[in-house]
C-alpha positions, -999 to +999 in steps of 0.1 A: +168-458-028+178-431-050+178-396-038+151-369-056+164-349-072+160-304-066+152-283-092+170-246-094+143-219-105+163-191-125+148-161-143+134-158-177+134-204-179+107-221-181+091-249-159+063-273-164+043-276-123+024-301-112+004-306-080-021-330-069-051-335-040-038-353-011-045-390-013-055-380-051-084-369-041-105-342-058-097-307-057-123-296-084-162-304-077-178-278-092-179-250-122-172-223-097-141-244-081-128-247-112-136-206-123-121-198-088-088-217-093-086-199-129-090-164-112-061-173-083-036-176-115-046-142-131-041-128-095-009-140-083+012-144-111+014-102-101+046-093-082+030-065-064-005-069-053-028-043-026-045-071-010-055-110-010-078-125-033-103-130-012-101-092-004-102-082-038-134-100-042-149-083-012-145-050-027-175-034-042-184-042-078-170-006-091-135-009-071-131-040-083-133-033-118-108-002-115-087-029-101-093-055-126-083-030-153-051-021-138-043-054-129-047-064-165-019-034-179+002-045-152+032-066-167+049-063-134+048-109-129+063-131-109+056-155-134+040-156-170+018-188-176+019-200-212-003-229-206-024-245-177-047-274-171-070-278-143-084-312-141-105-333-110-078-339-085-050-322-104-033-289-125-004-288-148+011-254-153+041-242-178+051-208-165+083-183-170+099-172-139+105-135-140+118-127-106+139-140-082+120-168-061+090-159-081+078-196-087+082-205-054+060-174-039+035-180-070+024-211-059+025-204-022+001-179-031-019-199-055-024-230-032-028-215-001-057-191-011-073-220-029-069-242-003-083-216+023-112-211-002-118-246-006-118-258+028-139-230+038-169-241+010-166-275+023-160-272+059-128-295+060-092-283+078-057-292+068-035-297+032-058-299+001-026-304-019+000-325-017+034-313-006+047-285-015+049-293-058+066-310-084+085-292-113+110-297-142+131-271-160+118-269-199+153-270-218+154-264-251+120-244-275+112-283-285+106-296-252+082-264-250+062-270-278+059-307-269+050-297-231+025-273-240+007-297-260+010-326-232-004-303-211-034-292-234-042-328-243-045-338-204-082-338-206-080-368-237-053-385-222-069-389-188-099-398-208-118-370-192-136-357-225-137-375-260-108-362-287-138-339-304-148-317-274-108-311-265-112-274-280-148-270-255-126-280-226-133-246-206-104-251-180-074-253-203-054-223-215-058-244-253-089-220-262-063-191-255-044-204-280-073-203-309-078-168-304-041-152-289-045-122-271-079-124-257-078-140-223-062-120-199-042-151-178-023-168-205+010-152-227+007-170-259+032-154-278+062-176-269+050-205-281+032-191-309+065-172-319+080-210-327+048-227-344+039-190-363-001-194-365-026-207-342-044-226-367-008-246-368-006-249-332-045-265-330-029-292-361+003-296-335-022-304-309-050-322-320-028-344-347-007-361-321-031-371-293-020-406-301+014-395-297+006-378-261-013-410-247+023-426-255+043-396-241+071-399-269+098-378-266+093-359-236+083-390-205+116-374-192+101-343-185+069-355-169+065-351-130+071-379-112+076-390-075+115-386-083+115-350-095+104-325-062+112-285-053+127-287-017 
């Protein structure tokens, strides 16, 4: 059987993640699951953070505003994310690593305060996720644009919504994309920067989903079973 192969997280590359629920199961059940899971990626992507999540959310509505707003003029990352989707009983994410070991503490962070919050709601113990996650290094500003927009057309090709309510899809970063500079999570300017426009990057998107249900030119750098961080 052939060995799986390591991927090598260096600064300033990019990488598509993956995780799933154990077993497949589902990880999202609800609006607020979904809205919680959104707010753990603005959080920890910051290299320097007071307190947990959950801690920040215990603060009183005023302190956690002053927070929110310096959190928000903080470019101090572990990671940027230039594109996320959260979907039933999985996410896809395309971050840039900006310190050393900054992916790997990201989605420590990330999963374990979701999973904590998760089994908490529901009243269950042990891994929501499975393993630790998945990743490929993005090569080349093609293979970005391509995985962006195999990430954002998850929901279609999953056949989770119709082709027409892909822009309505609330847990995507897409909608970021249609109006840059707005939504506090997601740096858009990357991939922007190599399509120019936005209203070329929705065309990109929405005139391939064909393309994406085939996977094309980039099935190499899907996550599979075969391609693990150890």
């Amino acid at each position: 059987m052939p060995s799986k192969r390591s991927v090598v997280f260096a600064n300033n590359q990019f990488y598509h993640v993956f995780n799933r629920g154990v077993e497949r199961r589902t990880i999202f059940t609800n609006k607020r699951e979904y809205q919680r899971m959104t707010d753990t990626l603005w959080y920890y992507r910051h290299a320097h953070l007071p307190m947990t999540l959950s801690a920040y959310f215990a603060l009183p509505v005023a302190a956690r505003e002053v927070m929110s707003t310096k959190l928000n003029r903080d470019t101090d990352y572990l990671v940027s994310i230039l594109a996320s989707c959260l979907m039933p009983n999985h996410f896809h994410l395309l971050v840039c690593q900006h310190t050393n070991y900054g992916i790997q503490k990201f989605m420590a962070n990330i999963q374990n305060s979701y999973t904590k919050f998760f089994n908490t709601k529901h009243k269950r113990v042990g891994p929501l996720l499975q393993g630790t996650f998945k990743a490929v290094r993005i090569e080349t500003d093609e293979q970005l644009l391509h995985v962006s927009r195999y990430i954002h057309l998850n929901p279609i090709t999953s056949f989770l919504v119709p082709d027409e309510q892909l822009l309505s899809y609330p847990w995507s970063s897409f909608p970021a994309y249609m109006s840059p500079g707005k939504d506090a999570v997601y740096e858009t300017s990357t991939i922007l920067g190599l399509i120019k426009k936005p209203s070329a990057y929705m065309d990109f998107v929405i005139d391939h989903i064909e393309y994406a249900k085939t996977l094309g030119k980039i099935k190499h750098l899907m996550i599979d079973d075969e391609t693990v961080y150890k």
